[in-house]
C-alpha positions in Angstrom: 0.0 0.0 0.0 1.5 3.5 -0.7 1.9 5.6 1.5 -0.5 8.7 2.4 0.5 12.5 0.5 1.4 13.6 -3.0 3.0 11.4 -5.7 2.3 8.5 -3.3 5.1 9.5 -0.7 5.5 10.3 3.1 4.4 13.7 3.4 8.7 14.1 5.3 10.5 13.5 1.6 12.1 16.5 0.5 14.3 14.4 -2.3 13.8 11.9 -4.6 16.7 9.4 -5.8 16.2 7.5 -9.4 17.9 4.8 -10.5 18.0 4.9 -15.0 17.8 1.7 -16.3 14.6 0.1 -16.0 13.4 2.7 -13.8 13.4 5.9 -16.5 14.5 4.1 -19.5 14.2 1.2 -20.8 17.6 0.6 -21.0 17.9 -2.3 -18.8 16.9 -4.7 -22.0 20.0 -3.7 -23.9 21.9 -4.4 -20.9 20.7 -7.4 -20.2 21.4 -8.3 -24.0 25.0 -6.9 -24.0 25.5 -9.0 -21.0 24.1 -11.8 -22.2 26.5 -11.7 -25.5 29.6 -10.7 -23.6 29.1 -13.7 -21.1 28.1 -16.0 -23.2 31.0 -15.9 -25.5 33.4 -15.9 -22.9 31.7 -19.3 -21.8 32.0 -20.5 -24.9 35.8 -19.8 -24.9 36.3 -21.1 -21.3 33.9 -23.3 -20.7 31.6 -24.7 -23.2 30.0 -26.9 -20.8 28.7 -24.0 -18.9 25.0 -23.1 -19.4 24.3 -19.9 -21.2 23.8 -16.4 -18.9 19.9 -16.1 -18.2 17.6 -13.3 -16.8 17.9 -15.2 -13.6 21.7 -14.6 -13.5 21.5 -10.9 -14.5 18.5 -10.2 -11.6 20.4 -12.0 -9.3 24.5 -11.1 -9.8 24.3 -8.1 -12.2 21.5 -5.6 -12.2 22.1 -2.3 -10.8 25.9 -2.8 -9.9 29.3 -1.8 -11.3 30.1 -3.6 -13.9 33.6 -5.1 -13.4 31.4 -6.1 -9.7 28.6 -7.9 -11.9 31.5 -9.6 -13.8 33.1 -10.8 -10.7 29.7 -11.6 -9.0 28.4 -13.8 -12.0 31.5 -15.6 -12.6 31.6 -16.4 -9.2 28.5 -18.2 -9.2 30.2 -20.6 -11.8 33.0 -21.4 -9.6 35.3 -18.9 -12.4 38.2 -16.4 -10.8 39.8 -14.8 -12.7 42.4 -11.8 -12.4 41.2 -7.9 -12.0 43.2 -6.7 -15.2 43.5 -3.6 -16.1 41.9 -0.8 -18.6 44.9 -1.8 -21.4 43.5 -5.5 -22.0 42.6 -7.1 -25.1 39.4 -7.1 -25.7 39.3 -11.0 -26.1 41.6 -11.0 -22.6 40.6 -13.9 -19.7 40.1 -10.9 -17.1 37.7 -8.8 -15.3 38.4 -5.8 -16.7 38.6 -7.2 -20.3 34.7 -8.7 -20.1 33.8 -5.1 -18.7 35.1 -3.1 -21.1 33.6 -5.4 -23.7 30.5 -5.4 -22.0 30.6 -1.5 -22.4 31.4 -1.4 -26.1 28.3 -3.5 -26.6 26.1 -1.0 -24.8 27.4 2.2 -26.3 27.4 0.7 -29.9 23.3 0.1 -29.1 23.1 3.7 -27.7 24.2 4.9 -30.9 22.2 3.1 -33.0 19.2 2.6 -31.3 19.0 5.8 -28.9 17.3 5.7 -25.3 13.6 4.8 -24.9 12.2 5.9 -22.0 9.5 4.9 -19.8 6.8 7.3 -20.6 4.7 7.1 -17.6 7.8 7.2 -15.6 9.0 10.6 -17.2 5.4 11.9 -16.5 6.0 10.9 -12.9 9.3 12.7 -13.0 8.0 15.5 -14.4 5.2 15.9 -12.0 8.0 15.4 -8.9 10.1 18.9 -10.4 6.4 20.2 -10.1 6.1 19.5 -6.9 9.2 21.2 -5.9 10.7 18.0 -5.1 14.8 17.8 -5.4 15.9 15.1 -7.7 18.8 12.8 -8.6 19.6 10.1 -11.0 21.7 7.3 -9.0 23.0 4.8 -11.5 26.1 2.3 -11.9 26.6 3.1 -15.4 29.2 5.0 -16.3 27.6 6.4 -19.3 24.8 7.9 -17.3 24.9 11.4 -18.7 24.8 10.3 -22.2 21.5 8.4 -21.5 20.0 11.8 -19.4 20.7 13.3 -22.6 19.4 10.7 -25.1 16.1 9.9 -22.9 15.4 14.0 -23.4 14.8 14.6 -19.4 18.3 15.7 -18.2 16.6 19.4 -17.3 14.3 17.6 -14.8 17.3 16.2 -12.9 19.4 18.5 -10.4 22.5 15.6 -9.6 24.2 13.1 -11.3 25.7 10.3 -9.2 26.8 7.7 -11.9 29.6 5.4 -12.3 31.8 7.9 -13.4 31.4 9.8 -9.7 31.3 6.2 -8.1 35.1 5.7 -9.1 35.9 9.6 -9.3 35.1 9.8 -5.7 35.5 6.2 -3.9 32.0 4.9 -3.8 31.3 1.2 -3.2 28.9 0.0 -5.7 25.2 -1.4 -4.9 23.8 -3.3 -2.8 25.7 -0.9 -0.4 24.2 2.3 -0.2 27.1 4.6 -0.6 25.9 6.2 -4.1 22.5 7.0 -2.9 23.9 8.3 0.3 25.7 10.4 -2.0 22.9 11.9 -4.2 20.9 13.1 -0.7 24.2 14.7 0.7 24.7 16.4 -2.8 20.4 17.4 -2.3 21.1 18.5 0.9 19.0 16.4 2.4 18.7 13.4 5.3 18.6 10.2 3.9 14.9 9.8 6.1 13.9 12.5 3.9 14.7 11.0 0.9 12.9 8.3 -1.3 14.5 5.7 -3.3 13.0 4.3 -6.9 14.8 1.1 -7.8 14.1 -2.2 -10.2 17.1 -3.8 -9.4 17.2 -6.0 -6.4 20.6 -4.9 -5.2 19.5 -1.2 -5.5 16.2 -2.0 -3.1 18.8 -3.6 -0.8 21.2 -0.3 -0.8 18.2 1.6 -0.5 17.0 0.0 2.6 20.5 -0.3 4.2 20.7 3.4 3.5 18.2 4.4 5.3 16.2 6.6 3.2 12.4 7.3 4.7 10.5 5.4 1.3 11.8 2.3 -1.0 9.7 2.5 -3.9 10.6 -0.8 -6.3 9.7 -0.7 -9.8 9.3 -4.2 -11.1 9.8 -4.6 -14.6 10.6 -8.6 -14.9 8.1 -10.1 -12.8 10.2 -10.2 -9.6 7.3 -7.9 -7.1 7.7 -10.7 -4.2 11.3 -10.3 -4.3 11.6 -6.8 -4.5 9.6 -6.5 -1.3 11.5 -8.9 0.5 14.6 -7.0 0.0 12.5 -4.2 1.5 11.1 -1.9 -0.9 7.7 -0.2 0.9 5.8 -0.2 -1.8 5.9 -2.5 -5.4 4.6 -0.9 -8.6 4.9 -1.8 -12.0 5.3 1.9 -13.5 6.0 5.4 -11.5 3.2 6.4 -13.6 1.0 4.3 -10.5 1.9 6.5 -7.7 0.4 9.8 -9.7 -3.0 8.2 -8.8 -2.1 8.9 -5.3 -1.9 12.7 -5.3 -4.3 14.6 -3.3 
């Protein structure tokens, strides 16, 4: 049940913290597809036997992280270590950093020839937060999370930026730790208790609530709603678009 007051949110919130993919845009496919591609050759390459990466894998070890942290997280599912590398690998290279960085190329290269669609009803919801006089952030592992403000068209309606790119620039442990977030309401001025998160990644709810921001909104995109709450988002919804209904 959401809670009572405008937009669906404790009457105390004074900031609101997005996460992008999956949350404003619908980027989270074409990760999940560049993912899917860079992990699944590497399999191929190092272990045929291996079953192929599945939603269930990118839910569980890579959603809403940093990326050389999903690559570490999913290969250590398969009982795979390998080294950390560094930014000067071949692409093709057995290491972290390699798969990361081919991970990335993938993503950019749909960017560019596909754009960013965004999550219309989300962007109205947004919008109608700026409205409000609500303060706003975008809090987002990807590093190229400036380039999809810009490309999604709603980069006016966002006051701070805490993306991968800040995450590294200034020390910030990745999700399901709530550094980033923590971030984004310092940067707002604001308490974390006066601050909401919206997240579709279960690590994210999980930084979120170990933040402890006054409202967890998850946004559940791939049919996950039980787990989302158990990872202690307040409310579940399947769109932003759902809390406008609540406004007085």
């Amino acid at each position: 049940m959401s809670a009572p007051g405008p937009l669906g949110l404790p009457d105390s919130v004074r900031a609101c913290l997005f996460d992008l993919d999956g949350v404003l845009t619908r980027t989270a496919t074409v990760h999940f597809a560049a993912w899917k591609r860079t992990f699944d050759e590497f399999l191929q390459r190092f272990d045929p036997q291996q079953p192929e990466f599945g939603q269930a894998d990118y839910n569980r070890y890579v959603d809403g992280k940093h990326r050389a942290d999903g690559v570490r997280g999913f290969l250590a599912s398969r009982g795979i270590t390998l080294p950390e590398g560094g930014p000067d690998d071949a692409p093709d290279a057995a290491t972290v950093a390699a798969i990361a960085t081919r991970k990335n190329e993938m993503v950019l290269r749909e960017l560019d020839e596909h754009g960013v669609e965004v999550y219309p009803g989300s962007v109205d919801y947004l919008r109608a937060v700026k409205e409000a006089g609500l303060a706003t952030a975008v809090v987002t592992a990807s590093a190229n999370g400036e380039k999809v403000m810009a490309a999604g068209g709603f980069a006016d309606l966002i006051d701070v930026r805490i993306d991968g790119v800040v995450a590294a620039r200034d020390g910030l442990r990745g999700k399901p730790e709530p550094d980033t977030f923590l971030a984004g309401a310092r940067a707002l001025g604001a308490a974390p208790a006066e601050a909401v998160v919206y997240e579709d990644a279960l690590s994210g709810v999980a930084a979120g609530r170990a933040g402890g921001f006054g409202y967890v909104v998850g946004v559940d995109r791939v049919g996950q709603a039980d787990a989302l709450a158990a990872a202690g988002a307040d409310v579940v919804v399947q769109d932003l678009s759902e809390l406008l209904g609540e406004r007085a």
